[in-house]
C-alpha positions as CSV (number, residue, x, y, z in Angstrom):
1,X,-41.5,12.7,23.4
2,X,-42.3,16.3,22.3
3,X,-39.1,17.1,24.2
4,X,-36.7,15.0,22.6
5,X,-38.7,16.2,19.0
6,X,-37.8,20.0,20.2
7,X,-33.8,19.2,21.4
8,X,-33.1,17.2,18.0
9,X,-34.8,20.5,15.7
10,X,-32.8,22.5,18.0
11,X,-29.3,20.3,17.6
12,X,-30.6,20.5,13.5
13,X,-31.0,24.0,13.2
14,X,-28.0,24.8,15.4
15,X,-26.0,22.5,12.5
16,X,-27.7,24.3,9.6
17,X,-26.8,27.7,11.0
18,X,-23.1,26.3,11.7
19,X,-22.7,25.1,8.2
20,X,-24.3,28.1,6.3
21,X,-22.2,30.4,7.7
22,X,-19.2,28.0,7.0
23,X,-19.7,28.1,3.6
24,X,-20.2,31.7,4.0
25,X,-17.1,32.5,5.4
26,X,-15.2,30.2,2.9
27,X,-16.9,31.4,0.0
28,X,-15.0,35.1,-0.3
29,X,-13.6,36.0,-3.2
30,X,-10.0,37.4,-3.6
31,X,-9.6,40.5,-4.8
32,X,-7.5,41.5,-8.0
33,X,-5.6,44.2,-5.7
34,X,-4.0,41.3,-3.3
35,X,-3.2,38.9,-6.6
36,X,0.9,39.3,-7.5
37,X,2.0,39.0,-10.8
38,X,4.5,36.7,-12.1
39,X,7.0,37.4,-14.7
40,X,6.6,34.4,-17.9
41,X,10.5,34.2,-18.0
42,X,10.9,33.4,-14.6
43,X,10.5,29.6,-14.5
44,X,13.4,28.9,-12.1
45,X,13.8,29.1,-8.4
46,X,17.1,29.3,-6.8
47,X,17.5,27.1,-3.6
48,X,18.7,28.4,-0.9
49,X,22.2,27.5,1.4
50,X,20.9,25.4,4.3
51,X,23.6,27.0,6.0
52,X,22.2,30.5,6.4
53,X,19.2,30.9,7.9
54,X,16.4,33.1,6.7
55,X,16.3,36.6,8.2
56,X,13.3,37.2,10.5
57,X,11.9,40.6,11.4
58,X,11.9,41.3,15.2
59,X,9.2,44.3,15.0
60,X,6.6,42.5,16.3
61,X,3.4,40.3,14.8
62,X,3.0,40.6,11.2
63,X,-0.6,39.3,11.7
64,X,-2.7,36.7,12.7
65,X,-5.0,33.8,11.7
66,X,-7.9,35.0,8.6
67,X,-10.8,36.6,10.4
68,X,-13.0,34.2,9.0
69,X,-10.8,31.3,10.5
70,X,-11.3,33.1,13.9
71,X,-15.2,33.2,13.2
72,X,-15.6,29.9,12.7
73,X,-13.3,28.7,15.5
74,X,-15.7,30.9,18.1
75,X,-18.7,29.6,16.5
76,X,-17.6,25.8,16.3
77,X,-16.4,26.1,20.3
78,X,-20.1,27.8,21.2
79,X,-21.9,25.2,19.2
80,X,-20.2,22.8,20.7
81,X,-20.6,24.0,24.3
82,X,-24.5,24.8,23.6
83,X,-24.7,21.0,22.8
84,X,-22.9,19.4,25.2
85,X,-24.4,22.3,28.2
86,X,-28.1,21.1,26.9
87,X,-27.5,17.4,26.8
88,X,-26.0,17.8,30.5
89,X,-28.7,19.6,31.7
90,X,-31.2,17.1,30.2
91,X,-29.3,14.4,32.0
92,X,-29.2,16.6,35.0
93,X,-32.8,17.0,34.9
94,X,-34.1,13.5,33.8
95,X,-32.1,12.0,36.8
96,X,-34.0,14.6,39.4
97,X,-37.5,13.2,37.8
98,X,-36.7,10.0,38.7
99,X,-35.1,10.5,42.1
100,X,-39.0,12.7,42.7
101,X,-40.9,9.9,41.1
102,X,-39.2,6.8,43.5
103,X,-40.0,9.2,46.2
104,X,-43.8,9.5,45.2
105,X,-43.8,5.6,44.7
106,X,-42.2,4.5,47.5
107,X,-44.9,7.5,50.1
């Protein structure tokens, strides 16, 4: 009993820590400096030709996903693995107990 108490406040802080730093991550504020200013007048947008494609730079990445996205991604996948790893090894372990205890029974 005092097992499955300490795995579930485990599992619940694990999911507090998970979701604070979340909201953490998602909370950032933008900066004035990466804001680009619109003109009033311009309220039209030319379509363009479906015919000519849209010329794409060949130098190489031009980045990747947000840090924070990346961040959360590891820590998700972790979570997840610390989660599943501890409920295997319970099982893992719970199955050996009772293998030991037939033995005992049955001697």
């Amino acid at each position: 009993m005092q097992r499955t108490l300490l795995f579930l406040t485990l599992i619940f802080l694990a999911l507090a820590l998970f979701f604070s730093m979340a909201g953490r991550a998602f909370a950032s504020k933008l900066e004035p400096a990466n804001l680009v200013p619109v003109p009033v007048g311009q309220s039209t947008i030319t379509p363009t030709t479906s015919n000519s494609p849209t010329p794409v730079s060949t130098d190489g990445p031009t980045g990747g996903p947000p840090l924070s996205l990346t961040l959360t991604l590891l820590f998700t996948c972790c979570a997840l693995g610390l989660v599943v790893g501890v409920l295997a090894l319970g099982f893992i372990l719970s199955m050996q107990k009772r293998k030991e205890e037939k033995k005992e029974k049955s001697s």
